[in-house]
N, C-alpha and C positions, 0 to 999 in steps of 0.2 A: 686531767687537762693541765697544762702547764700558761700560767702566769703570763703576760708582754705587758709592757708600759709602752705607750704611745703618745709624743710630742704634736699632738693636732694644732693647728695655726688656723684660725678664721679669722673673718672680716666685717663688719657688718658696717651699711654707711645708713646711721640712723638721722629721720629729720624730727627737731623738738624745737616748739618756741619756748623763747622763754627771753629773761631779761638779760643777758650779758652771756660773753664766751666762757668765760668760769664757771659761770655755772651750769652749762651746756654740756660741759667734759665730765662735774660732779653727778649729773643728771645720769647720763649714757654710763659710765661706770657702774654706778649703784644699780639701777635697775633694768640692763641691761647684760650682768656681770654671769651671774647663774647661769648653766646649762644642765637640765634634768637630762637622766637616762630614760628617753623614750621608747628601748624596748620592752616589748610584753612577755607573757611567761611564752607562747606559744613562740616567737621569735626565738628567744632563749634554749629552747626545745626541737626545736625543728632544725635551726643554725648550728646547734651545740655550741655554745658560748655563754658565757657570764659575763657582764658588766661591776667588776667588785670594787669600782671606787672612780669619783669623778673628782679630779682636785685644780681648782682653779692657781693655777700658780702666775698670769700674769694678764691683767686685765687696766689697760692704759691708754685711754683715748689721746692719739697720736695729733688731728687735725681735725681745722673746725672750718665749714668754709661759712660763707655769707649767704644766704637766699634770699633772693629778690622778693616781694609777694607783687 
């Protein structure tokens, strides 16, 4: 099998209380930041593919809006 790197882009619009904007953006960062490889062996097998490395290279919460409660 031969090898591809793939530039994925997601988005995710998360909502967290908490006390101030700063910390909102420190929040969703850190533990939001990670993406496991969710496939199984039988995936892997049946697809013929490998998953040989996930590397976060850009993880930056962009915008923070207001919600009303």
């Amino acid at each position: 099998m031969k090898t591809y790197k793939v530039a994925l882009t997601r988005t995710y619009l998360v909502s967290i209380k908490t006390e101030n904007k700063e910390q909102v953006k420190r929040l969703s960062e850190f533990y939001i930041g990670d993406c496991p490889d969710r496939s199984s062996i039988q995936d892997r097998l049946k697809k013929k593919f490998i998953i040989e490395d996930i590397e976060m290279i850009y993880n930056e919460a962009e915008e923070v809006l207001d919600v009303e409660d």
